[in-house]
C-alpha positions as CSV (number, residue, x, y, z in Angstrom):
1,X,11.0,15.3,19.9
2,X,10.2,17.4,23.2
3,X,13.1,15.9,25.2
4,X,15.9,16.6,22.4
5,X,14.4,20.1,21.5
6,X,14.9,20.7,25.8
7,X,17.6,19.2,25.4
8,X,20.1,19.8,22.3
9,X,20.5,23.9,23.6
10,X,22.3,22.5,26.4
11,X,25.1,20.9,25.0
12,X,27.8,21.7,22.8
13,X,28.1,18.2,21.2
14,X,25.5,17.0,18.9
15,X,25.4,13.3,20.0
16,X,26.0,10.3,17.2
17,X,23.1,8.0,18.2
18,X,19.8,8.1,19.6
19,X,18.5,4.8,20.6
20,X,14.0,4.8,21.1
21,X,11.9,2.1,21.1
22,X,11.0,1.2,18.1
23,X,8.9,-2.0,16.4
24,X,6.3,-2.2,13.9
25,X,3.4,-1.5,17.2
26,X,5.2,1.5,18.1
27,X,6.8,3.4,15.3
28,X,7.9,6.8,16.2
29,X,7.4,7.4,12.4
30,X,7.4,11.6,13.3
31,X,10.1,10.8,15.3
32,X,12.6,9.4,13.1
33,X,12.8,11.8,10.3
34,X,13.3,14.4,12.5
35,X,16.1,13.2,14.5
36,X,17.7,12.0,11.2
37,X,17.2,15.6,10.1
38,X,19.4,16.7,12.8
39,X,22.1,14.0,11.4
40,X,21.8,12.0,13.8
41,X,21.8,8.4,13.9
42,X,18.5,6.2,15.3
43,X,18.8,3.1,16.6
44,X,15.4,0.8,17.1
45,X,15.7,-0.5,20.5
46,X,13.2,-3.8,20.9
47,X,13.2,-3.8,17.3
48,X,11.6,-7.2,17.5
49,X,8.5,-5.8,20.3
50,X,10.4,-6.8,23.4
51,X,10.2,-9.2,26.6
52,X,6.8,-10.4,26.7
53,X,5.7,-9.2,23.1
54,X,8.0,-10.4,20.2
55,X,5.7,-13.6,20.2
56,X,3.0,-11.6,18.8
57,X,4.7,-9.5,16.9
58,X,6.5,-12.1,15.0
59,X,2.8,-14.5,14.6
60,X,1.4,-11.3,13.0
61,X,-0.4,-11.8,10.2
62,X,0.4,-9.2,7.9
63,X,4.7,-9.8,8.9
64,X,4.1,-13.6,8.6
65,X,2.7,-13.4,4.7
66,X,5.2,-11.1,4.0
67,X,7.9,-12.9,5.5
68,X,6.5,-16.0,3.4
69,X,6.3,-13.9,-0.1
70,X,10.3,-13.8,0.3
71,X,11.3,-17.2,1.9
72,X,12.3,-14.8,5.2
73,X,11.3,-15.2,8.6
74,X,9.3,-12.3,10.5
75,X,12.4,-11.6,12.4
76,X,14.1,-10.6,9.2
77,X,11.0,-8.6,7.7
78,X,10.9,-6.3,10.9
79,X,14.5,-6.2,10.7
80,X,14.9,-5.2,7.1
81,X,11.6,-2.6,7.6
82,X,14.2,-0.9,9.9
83,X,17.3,-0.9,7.8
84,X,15.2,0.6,5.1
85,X,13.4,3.1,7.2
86,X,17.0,4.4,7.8
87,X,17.2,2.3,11.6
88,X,19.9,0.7,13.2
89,X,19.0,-2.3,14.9
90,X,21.1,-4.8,17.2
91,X,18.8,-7.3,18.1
92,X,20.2,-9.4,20.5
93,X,19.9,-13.0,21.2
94,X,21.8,-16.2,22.7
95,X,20.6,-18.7,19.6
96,X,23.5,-18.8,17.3
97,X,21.1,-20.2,14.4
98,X,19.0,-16.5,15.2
99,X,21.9,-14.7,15.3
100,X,23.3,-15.4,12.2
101,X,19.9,-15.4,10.7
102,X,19.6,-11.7,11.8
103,X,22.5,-11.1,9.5
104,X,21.2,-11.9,6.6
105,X,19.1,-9.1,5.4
106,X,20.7,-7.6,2.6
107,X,20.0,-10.6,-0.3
108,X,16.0,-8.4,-0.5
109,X,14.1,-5.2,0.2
110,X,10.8,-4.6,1.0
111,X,8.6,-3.3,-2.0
112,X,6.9,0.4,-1.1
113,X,3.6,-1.7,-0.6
114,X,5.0,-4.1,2.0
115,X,6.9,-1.0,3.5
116,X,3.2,0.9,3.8
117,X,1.4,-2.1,5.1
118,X,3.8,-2.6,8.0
119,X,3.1,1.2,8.2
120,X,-0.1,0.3,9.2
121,X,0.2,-1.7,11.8
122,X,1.7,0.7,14.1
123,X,-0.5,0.7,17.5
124,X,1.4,3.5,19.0
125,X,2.2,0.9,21.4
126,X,5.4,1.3,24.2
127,X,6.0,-1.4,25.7
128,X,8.9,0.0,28.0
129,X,9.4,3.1,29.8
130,X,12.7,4.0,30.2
């Protein structure tokens, strides 16, 4: 919030998109509103943890039962967690069978309770610096 309240006075063009890290461990969840706020667009960059850290995030155990309560894989729970959040994620990927699984999000929604408990998983932990 620091860098686009220094920041925002300096321009004369709102920008469309703001891209942040954001996963279920680090989840910039005072962050996001107010960015929206400003009517601006957040993207989740490493929506799936990142190099070195999706493999945990997708073996979690709270993603992983959810994912199994709808017949989804942990990819798409995390990815659908953003869409509803109100986060634009383009997760990328060279498997064609993961790519085209990554677009099919929109057949369920998270209930408020699943939303909360992948609330509470966040870590407050970056694993980039940009």
């Amino acid at each position: 919030m620091e860098e686009l309240e220094d920041f925002l006075p300096q321009v004369s063009i709102t920008p469309a998109l703001v891209q942040n890290e954001i996963h279920p461990y680090y989840q910039e969840n005072e962050v996001i509103p107010y960015i929206q706020d400003l009517g601006i667009v957040v993207q989740g960059w490493y929506p799936l943890g990142g190099r070195g850290h999706t493999a945990e995030l997708l073996g979690d155990e709270t993603i992983s039962f959810i994912a199994k309560a709808h017949g989804k894989s942990s990819a798409q729970i995390i990815l659908r967690w953003n869409l509803q959040k109100g986060v634009v994620v383009i997760p990328g990927s060279s498997n064609p069978d993961h790519i085209q699984e990554n677009t099919e999000l929109y057949d369920f929604e998270l209930t408020d309770e699943e939303m909360e408990k992948i609330n509470a998983l966040d870590r407050d932990e970056k694993h980039d610096w940009y």
